[in-house]
N, C-alpha and C positions, 0 to 999 in steps of 0.2 A: 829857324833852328835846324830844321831835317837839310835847307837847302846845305847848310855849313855841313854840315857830319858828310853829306852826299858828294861834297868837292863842290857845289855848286856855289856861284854869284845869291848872295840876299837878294831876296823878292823887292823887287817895286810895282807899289799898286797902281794898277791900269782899269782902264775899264768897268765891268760889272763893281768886281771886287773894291777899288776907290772908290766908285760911287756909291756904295753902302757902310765902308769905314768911315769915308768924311759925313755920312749921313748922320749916324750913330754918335760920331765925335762932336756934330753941333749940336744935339739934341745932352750932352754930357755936360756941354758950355752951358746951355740953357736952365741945366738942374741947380748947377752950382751957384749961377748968377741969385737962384730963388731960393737957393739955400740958406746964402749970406743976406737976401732982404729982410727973409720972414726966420731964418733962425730955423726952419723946419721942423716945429714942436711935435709934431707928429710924426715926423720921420718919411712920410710919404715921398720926399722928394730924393731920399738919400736910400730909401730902397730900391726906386725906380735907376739912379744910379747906379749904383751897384751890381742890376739885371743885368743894364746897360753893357754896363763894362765886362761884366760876363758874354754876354754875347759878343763885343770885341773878338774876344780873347777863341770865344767857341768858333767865330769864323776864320780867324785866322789857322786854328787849328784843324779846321775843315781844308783850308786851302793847301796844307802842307799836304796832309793824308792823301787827297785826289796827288798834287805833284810825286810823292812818294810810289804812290798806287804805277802812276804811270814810266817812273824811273826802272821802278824793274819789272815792271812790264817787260819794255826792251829786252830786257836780258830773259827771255822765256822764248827761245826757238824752237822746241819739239812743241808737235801736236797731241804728247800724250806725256802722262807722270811717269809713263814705264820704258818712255825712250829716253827721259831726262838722265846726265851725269847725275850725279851727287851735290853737285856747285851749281846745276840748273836747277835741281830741283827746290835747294838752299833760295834762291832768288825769288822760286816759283810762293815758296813758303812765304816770303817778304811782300810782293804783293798782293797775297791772297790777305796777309792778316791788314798792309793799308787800307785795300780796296773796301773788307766790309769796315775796317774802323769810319771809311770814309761815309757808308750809306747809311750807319749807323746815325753819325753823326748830323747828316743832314735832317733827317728829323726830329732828332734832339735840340737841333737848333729853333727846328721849326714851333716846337711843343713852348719852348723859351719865349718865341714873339707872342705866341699863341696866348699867353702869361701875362706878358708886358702888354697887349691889346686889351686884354680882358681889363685888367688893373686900372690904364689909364681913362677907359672909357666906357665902366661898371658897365658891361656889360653880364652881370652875374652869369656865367655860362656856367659854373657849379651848381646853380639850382635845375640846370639839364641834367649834368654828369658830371658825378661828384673828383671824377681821375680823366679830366677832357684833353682833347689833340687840338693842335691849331685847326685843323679841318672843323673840329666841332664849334672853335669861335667863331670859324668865318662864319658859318650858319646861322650862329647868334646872332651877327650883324642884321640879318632881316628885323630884327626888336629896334635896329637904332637907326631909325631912319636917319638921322642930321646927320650920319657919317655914310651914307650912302657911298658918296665920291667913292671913299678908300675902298669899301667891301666890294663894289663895281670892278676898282682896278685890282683887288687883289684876287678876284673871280678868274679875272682874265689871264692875271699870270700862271693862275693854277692849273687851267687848262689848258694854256700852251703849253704847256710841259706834263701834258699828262698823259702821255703814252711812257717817256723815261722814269717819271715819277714813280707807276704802277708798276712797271719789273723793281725796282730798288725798294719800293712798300713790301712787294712779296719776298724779296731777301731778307730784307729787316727782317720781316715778322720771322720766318724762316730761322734764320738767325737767332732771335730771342727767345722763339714762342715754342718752335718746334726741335730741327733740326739744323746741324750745318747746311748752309744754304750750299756749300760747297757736294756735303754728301748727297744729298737729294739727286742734285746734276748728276751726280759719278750713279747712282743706281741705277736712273733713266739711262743714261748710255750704256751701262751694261746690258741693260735689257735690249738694248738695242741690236749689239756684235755678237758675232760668235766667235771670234779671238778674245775676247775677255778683256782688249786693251780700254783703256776708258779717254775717248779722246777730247781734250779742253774745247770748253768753250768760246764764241770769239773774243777773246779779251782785249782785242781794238774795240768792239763793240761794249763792252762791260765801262772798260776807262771814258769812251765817249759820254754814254750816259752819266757816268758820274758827274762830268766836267758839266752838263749839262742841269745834274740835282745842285750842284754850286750855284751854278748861274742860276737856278732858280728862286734858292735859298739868299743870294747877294740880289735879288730884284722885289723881293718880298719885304726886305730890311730896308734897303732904300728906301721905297714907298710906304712902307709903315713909318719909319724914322722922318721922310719927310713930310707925310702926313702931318704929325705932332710936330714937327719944326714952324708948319705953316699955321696952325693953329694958338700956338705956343705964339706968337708971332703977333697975330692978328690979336687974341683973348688977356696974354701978359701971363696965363695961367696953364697949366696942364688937359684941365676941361673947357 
């Protein structure tokens, strides 16, 4: 949708990103299939859908925001708000509001698998923390030993990306809990100068990391999604 408004060509998915929609999309086949066997009297299986397709929907929308983020990007050539035109600064406004939708978003996505983990594989992590993050399911996973595999590999991902992770955690929070993550930065650099000019921070650096909370967030869905694929597969059943 943002690429059509932006003049751009429609996305086709590559890489990370397909390989967590097609992940998702088998695992939708799989709900339906046991939908129509067992009639899902309890609904179990057409909630889990439903998550499902939410998250679809939340990563696609992650995917626009980073491309958004990074479209006007480009168009921010001063290194300060107070050498911007009026039509720079208009740009400057457009990526600052994709960029945090964008970081926001990543862990909202995250807190959603966090959800769908918990569900398919009672893991009770509400009798830890009654309002829990995906980070607090993975933890969980220590109680399930038979799913070792996946908390192994989803260990791994977490820490390969945990240096961009942890700037984007502290925006978020920033973001929601405290302040503009934006203003925080402009006070530190004032304090910085004695011109008063408040100069941006690296925003090739800011976009990269994002691109990178994506990829982390599309490597965490894949291997959750095909976790349960492989199970679903082997079992006939969700457990």
């Amino acid at each position: 949708m943002l690429r059509t408004l932006l003049g751009e060509k429609p996305r086709i998915n590559e890489g990370l990103l397909k390989k967590a929609m097609d992940s998702m999309a088998h695992t939708l086949e799989l709900f339906q299939r046991q939908m129509h066997v067992d009639h899902d009297p309890t609904h179990d299986y057409r909630k889990l859908y439903v998550w499902t397709q939410g998250l679809i929907s939340s990563l696609d929308e992650l995917e626009q925001s980073c491309f958004a983020a990074a479209h006007f990007r480009k168009k921010v050539v001063a290194g300060s708000t107070d050498d911007m035109t009026q039509a720079e600064k208009a740009e400057y406004a457009r990526y600052v509001y994709f960029y945090k939708d964008g970081f926001i978003r990543c862990f909202a996505i995250l807190d959603k698998v966090g959800t769908v983990l918990n569900e398919i594989f009672e893991l009770n992590t509400s009798n830890t923390k009654a309002h829990f993050s995906y980070f607090t399911v993975l933890r969980q996973f220590d109680y399930a030993t038979q799913h070792h595999d996946l908390a192994l590999r989803l260990i791994q991902i977490k820490d390969s990306y945990c240096e961009p992770m942890s700037k984007l955690r502290k925006r978020r929070n920033m973001e929601i809990h405290y302040m503009n993550s934006e203003m925080h930065d402009d006070l530190w650099q004032l304090h910085q100068t004695l011109q008063g000019k408040v100069k941006l921070e690296d925003l090739d650096q800011h976009v990269h990391e994002m691109r990178q909370g994506v990829d982390m967030v599309c490597e965490t869905l894949s291997t959750s999604y095909g976790y349960i694929n492989q199970i679903w597969l082997k079992q006939g059943k969700k457990r």
